[in-house]
N, CA, C and O of each residue as an XYZ file, in Angstrom:
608
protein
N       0.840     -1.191      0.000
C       0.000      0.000      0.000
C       0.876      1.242      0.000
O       1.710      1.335      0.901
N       0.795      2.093     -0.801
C       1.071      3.333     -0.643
C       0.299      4.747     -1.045
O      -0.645      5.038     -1.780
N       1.159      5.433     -0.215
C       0.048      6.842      0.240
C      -0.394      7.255     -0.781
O      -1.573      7.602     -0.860
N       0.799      7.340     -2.234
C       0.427      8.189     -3.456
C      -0.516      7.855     -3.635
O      -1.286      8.781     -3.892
N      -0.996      6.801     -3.646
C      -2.070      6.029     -4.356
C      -3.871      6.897     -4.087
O      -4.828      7.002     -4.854
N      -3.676      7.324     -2.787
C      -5.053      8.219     -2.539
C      -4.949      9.109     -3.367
O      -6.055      9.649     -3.396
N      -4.326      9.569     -4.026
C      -4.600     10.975     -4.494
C      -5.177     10.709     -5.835
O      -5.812     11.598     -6.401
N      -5.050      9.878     -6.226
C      -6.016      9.160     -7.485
C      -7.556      8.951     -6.932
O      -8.576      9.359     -7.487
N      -7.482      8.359     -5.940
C      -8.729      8.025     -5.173
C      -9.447      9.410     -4.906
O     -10.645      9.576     -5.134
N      -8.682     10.307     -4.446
C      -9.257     11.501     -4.069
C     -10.011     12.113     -5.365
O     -11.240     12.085     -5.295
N      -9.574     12.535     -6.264
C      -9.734     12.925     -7.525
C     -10.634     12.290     -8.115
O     -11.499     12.825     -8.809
N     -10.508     10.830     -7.863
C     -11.817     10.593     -8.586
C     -13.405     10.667     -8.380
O     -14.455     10.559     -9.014
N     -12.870     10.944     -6.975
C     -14.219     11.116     -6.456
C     -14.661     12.450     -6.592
O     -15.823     12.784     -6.821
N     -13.666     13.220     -6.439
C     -14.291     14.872     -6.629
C     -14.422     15.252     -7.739
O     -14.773     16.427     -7.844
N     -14.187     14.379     -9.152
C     -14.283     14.269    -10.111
C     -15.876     13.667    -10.848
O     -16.329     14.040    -11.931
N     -16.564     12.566     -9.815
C     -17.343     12.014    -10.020
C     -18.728     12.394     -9.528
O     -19.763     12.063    -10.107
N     -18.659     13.219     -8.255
C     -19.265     13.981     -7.548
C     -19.445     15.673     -7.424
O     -20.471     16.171     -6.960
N     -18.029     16.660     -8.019
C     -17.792     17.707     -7.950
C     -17.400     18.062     -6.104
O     -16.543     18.836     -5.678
N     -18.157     17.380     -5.478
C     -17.348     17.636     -3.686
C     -17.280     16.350     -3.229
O     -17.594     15.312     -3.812
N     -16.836     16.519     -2.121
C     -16.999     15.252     -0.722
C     -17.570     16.248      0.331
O     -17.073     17.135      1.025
N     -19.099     15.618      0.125
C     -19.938     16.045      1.526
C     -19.101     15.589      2.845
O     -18.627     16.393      3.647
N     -18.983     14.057      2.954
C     -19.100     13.200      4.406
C     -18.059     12.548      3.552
O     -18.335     11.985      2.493
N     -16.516     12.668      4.184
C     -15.627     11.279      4.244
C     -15.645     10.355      5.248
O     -15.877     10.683      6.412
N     -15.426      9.238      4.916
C     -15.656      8.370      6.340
C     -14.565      7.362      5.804
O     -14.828      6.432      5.042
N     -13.062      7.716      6.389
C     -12.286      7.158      6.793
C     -12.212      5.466      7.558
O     -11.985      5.261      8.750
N     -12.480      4.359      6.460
C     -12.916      3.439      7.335
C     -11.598      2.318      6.568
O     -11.526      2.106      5.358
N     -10.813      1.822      7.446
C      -9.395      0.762      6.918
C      -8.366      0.786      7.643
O      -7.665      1.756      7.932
N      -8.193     -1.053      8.163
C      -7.097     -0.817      9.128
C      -6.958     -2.155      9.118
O      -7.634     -3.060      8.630
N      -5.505     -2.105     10.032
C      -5.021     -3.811     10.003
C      -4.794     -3.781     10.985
O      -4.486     -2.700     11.487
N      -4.843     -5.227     11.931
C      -4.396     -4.929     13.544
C      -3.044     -5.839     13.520
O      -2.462     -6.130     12.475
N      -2.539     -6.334     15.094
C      -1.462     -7.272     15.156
C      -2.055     -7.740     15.998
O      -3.100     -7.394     16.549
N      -1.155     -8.876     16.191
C      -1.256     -9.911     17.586
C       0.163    -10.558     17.689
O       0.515    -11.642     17.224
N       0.877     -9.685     18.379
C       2.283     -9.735     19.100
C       2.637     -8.671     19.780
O       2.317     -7.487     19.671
N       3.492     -9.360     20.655
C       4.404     -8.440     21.642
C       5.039     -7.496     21.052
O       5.632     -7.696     19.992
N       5.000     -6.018     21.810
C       5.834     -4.962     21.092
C       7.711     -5.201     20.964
O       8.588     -4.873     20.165
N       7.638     -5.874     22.116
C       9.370     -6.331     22.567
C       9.816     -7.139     21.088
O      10.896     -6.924     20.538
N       9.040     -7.863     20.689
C       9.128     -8.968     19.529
C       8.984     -8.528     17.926
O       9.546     -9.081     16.981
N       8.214     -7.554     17.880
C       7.354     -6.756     16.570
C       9.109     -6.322     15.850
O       9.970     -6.003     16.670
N       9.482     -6.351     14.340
C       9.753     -5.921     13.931
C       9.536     -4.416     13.624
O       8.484     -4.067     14.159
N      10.167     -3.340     12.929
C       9.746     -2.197     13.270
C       8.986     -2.356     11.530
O       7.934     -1.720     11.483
N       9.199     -2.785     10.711
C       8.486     -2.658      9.553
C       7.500     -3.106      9.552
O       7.034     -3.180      8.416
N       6.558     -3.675     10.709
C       5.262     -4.258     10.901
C       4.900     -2.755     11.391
O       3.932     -2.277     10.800
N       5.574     -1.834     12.475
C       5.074     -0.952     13.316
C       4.550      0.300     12.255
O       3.607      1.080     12.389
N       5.376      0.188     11.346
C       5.417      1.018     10.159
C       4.118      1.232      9.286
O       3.442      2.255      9.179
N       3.905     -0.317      8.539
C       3.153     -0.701      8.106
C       1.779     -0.536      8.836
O       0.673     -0.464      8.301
N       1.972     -0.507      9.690
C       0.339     -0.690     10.950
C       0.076      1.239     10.589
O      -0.890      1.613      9.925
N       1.163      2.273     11.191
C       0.468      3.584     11.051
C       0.712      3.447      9.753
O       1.855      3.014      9.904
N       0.556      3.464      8.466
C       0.903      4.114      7.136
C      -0.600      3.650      6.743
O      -0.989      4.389      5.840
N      -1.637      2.645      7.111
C      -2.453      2.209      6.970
C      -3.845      2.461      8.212
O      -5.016      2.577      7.849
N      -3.390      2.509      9.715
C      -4.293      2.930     10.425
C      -4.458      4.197     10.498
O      -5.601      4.610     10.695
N      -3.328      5.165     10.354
C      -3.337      6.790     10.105
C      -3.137      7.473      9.587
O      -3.895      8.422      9.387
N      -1.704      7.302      8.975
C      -1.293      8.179      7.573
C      -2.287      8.143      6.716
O      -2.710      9.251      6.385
N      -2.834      7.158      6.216
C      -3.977      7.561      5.374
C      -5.184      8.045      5.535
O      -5.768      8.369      4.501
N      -5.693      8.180      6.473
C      -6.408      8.941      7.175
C      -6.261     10.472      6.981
O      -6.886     11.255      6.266
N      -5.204     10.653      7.873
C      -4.882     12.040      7.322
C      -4.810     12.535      6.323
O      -5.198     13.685      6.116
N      -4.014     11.372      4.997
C      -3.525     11.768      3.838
C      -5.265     12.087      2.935
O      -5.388     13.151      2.329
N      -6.310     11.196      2.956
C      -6.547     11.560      2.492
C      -7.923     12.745      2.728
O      -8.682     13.221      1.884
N      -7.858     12.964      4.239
C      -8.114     13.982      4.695
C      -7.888     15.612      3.862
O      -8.584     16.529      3.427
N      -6.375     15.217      4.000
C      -5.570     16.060      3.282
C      -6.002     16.617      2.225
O      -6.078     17.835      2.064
N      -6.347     15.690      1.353
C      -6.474     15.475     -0.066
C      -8.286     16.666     -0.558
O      -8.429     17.420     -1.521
N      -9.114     16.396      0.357
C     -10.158     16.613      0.114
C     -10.793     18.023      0.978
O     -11.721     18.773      0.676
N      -9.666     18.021      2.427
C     -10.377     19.420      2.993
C     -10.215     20.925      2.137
O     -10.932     21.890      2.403
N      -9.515     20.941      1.435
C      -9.268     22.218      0.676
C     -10.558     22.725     -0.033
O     -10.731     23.909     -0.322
N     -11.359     21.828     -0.263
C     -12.416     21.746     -1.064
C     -13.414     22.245     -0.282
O     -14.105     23.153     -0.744
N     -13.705     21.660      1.250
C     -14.554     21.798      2.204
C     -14.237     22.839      2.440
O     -15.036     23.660      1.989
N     -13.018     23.466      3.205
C     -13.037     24.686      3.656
C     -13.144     25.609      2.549
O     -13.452     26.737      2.936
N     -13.030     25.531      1.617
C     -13.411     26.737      0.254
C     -15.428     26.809      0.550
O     -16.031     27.863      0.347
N     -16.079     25.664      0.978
C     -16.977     25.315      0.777
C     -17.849     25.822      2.319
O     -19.052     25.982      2.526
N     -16.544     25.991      3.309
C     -17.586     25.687      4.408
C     -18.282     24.997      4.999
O     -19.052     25.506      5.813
N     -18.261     23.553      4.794
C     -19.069     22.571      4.654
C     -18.333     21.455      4.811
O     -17.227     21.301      4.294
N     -18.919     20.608      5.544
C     -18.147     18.999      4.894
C     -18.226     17.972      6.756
O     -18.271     18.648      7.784
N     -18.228     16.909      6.812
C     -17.969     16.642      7.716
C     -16.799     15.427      7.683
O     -16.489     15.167      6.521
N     -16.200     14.758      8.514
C     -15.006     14.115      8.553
C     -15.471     13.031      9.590
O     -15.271     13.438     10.734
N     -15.946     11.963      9.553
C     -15.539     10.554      9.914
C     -15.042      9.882     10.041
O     -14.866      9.305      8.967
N     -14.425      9.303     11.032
C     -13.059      8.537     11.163
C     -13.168      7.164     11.960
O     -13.316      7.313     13.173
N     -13.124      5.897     11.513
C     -13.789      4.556     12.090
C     -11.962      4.070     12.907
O     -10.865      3.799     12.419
N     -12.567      4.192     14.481
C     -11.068      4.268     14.975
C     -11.507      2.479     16.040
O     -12.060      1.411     15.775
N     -10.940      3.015     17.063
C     -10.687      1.431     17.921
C     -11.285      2.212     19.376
O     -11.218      3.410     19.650
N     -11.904      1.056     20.215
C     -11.511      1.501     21.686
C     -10.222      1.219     22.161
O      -9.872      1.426     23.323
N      -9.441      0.703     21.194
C      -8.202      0.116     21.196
C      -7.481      1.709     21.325
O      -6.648      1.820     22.225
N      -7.696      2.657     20.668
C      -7.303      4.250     20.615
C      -7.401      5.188     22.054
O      -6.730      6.170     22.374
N      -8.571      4.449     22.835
C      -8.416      5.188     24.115
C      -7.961      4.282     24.823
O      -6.810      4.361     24.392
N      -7.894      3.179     25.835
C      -7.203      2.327     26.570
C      -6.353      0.944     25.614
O      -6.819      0.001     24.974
N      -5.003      1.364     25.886
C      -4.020      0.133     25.056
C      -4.659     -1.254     26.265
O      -5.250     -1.426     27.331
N      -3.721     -2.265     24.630
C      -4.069     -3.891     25.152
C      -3.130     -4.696     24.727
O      -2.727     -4.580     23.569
N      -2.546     -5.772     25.680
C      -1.660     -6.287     24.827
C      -1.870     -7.185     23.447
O      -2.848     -7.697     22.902
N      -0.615     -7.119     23.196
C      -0.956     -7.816     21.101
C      -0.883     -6.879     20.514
O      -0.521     -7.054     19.350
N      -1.108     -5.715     20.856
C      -1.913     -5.063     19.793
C      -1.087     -3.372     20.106
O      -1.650     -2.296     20.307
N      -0.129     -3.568     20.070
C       0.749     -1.938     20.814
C       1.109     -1.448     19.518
O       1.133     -0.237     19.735
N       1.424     -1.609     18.233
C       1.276     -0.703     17.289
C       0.049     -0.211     16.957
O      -0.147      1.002     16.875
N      -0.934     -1.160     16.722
C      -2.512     -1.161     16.403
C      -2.894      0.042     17.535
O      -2.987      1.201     17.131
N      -3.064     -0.203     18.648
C      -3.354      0.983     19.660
C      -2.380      2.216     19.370
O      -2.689      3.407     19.325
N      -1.224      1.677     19.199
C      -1.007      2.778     18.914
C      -1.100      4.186     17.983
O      -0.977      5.380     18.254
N      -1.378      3.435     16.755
C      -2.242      3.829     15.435
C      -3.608      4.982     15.908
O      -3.930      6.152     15.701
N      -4.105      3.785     16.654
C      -5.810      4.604     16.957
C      -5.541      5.658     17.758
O      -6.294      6.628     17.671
N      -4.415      5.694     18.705
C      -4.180      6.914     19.752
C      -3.837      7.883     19.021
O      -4.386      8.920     19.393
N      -3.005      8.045     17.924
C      -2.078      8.958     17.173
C      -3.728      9.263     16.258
O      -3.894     10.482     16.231
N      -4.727      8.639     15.660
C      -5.463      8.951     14.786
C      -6.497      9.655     15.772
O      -6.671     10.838     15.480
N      -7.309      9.155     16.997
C      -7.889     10.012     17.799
C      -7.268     11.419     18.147
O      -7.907     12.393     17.748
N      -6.222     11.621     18.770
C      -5.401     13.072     18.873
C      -5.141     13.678     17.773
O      -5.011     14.896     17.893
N      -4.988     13.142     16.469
C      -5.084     13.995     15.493
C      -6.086     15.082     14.992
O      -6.050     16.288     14.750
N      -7.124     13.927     14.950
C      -8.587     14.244     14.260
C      -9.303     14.940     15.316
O     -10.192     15.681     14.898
N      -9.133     14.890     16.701
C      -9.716     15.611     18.073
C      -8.666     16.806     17.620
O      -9.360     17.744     18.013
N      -7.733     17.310     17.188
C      -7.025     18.611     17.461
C      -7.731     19.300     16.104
O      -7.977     20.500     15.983
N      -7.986     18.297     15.156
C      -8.450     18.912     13.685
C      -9.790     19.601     13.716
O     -10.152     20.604     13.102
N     -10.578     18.686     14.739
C     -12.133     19.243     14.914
C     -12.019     20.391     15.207
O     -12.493     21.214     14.424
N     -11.226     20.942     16.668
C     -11.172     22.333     17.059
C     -10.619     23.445     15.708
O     -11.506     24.239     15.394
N      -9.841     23.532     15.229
C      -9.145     23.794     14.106
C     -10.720     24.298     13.081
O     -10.997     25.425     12.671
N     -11.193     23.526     12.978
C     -11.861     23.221     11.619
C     -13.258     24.068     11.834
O     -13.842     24.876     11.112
N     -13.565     23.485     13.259
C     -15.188     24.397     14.074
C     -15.356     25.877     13.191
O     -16.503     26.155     12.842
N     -14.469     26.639     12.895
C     -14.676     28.220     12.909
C     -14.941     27.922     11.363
O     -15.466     28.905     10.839
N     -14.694     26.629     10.272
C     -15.669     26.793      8.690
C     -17.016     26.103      8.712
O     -17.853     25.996      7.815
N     -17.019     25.605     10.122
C     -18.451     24.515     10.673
C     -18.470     23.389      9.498
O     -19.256     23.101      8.595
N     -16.841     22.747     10.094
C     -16.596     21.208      9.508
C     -16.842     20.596     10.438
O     -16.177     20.862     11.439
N     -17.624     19.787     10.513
C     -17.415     18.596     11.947
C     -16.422     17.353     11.410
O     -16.016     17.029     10.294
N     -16.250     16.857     12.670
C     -15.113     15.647     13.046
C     -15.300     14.801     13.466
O     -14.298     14.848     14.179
N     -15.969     13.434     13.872
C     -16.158     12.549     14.388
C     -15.214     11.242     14.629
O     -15.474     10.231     13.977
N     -14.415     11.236     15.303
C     -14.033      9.668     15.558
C     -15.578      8.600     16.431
O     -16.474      8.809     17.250
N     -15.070      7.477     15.589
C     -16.414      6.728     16.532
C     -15.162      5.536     16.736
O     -14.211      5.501     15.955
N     -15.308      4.508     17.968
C     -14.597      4.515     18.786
C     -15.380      2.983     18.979
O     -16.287      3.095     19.805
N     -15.248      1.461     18.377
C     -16.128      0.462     18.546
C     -14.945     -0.319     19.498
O     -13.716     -0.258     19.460
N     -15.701     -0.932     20.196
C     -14.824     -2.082     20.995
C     -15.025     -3.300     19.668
O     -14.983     -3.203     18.442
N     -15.232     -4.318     20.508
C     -15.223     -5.595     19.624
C     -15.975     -5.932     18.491
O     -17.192     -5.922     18.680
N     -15.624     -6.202     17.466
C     -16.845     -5.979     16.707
C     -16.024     -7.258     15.412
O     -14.841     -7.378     15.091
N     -17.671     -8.279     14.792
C     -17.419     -9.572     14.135
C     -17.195     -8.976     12.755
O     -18.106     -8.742     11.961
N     -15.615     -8.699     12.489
C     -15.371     -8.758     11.342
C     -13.862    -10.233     11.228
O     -13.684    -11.161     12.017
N     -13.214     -9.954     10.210
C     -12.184    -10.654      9.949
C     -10.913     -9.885     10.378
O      -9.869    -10.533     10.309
N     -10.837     -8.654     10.794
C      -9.466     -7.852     11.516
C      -8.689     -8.693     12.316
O      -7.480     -8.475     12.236
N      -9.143     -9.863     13.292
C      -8.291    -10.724     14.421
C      -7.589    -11.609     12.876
O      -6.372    -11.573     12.692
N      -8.351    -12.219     12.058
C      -7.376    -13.035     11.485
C      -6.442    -12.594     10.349
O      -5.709    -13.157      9.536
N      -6.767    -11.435     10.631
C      -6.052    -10.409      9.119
C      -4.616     -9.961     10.059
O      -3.544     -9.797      9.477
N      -4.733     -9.802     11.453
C      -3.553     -9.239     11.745
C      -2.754     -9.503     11.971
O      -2.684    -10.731     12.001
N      -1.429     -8.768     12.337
C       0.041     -9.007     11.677
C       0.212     -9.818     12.922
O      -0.295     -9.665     14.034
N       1.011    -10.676     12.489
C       2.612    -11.192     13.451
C       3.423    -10.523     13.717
O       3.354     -9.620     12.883
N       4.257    -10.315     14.400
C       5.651     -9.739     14.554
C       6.614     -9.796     13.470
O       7.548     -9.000     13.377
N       6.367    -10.824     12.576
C       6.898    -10.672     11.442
C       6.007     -9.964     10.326
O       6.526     -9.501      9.310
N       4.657     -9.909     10.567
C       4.295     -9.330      9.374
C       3.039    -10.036      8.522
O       2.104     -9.548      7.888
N       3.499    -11.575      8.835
C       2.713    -12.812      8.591
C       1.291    -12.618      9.221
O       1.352    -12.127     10.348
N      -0.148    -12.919      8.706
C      -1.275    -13.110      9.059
C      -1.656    -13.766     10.273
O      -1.684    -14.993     10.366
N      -1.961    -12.952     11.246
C      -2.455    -14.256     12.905
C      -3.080    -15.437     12.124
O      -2.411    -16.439     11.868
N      -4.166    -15.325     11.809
C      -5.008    -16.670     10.642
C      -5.799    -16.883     12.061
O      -6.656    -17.726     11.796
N      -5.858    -16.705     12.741
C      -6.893    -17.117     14.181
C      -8.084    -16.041     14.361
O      -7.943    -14.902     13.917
N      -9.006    -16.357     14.884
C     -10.115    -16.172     15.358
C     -10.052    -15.583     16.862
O     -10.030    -16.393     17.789
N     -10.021    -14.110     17.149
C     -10.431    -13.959     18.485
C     -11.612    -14.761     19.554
O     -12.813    -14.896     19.318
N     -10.954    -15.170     20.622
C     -12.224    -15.591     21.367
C     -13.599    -15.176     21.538
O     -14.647    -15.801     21.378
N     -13.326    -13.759     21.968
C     -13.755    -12.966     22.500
C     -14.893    -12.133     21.180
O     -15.920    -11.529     21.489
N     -14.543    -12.252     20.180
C     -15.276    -11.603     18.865
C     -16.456    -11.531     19.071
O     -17.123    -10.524     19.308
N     -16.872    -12.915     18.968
C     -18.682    -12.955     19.426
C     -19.142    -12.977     20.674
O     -19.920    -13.813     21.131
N     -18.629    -11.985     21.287
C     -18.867    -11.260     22.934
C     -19.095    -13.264     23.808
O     -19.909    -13.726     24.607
N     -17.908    -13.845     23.078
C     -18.220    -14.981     24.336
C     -16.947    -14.674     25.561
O     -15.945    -13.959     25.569
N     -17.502    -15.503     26.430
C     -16.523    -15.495     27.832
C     -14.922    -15.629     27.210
O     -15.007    -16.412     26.263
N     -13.828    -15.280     27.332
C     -12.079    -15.631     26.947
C     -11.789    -16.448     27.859
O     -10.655    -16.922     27.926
């Protein structure tokens, strides 16, 4: 994945639409390993995908809004973003760096009456537990216990 790549994405949409009313920032990968253990090109990989792009293509589209006055900003983060857990210390860390971002952007933004929303889900039945990284990088391939709110 790389960042350039939104700016095609961006364009086409403001191309296809003429604005972006409502972005809603929704894409992420988690881990399941120890931070002591994590390579740093997993740690990398985790923000360039839980936040940099976020921002980036934030980036990409507020110029438009604030010319406009208008627009709101959605951002699909973690409860993982307000209290860390282990396994998962880049992943949290991602959501912390993307909550403090987008919370400093809202204030910022209030005076063209852009709103900002992070929404903030605990557990929730998708495929993210078996999508996420190893310490090497490699796919967990496992199933959280806990996914379908059973006892761990």
């Amino acid at each position: 994945f790389e960042l350039d790549s939104l700016e095609a994405v961006a364009e086409s949409a403001l191309a296809a639409f003429g604005r972006v009313d409502i972005l809603f920032n929704n894409g992420g990968i988690s881990t399941r390993a120890l931070a002591e253990n994590t390579d740093f090109s997993v740690d990398e990989k985790i923000m360039k995908i839980d936040y940099l792009s976020y921002v980036k293509l934030t980036k990409l589209v507020l110029p438009q809004m604030i010319e406009r006055r208008s627009g709101h900003i959605v951002n699909m983060s973690s409860l993982a973003g307000k209290l860390g857990s282990p396994m998962r210390s880049a992943y949290s860390g991602a959501k912390f760096a993307l909550i403090g971002h987008f919370d400093s952007l809202r204030l910022e933004l209030a005076r063209y009456d852009i709103h900002v929303t992070n929404i903030c889900p605990g557990s929730v039945q998708t495929e993210v537990d078996k999508n996420a990284l190893t310490s090497t990088g490699n796919s967990f391939g496992i199933e959280d216990p806990g996914r379908n709110n059973a006892p761990i």
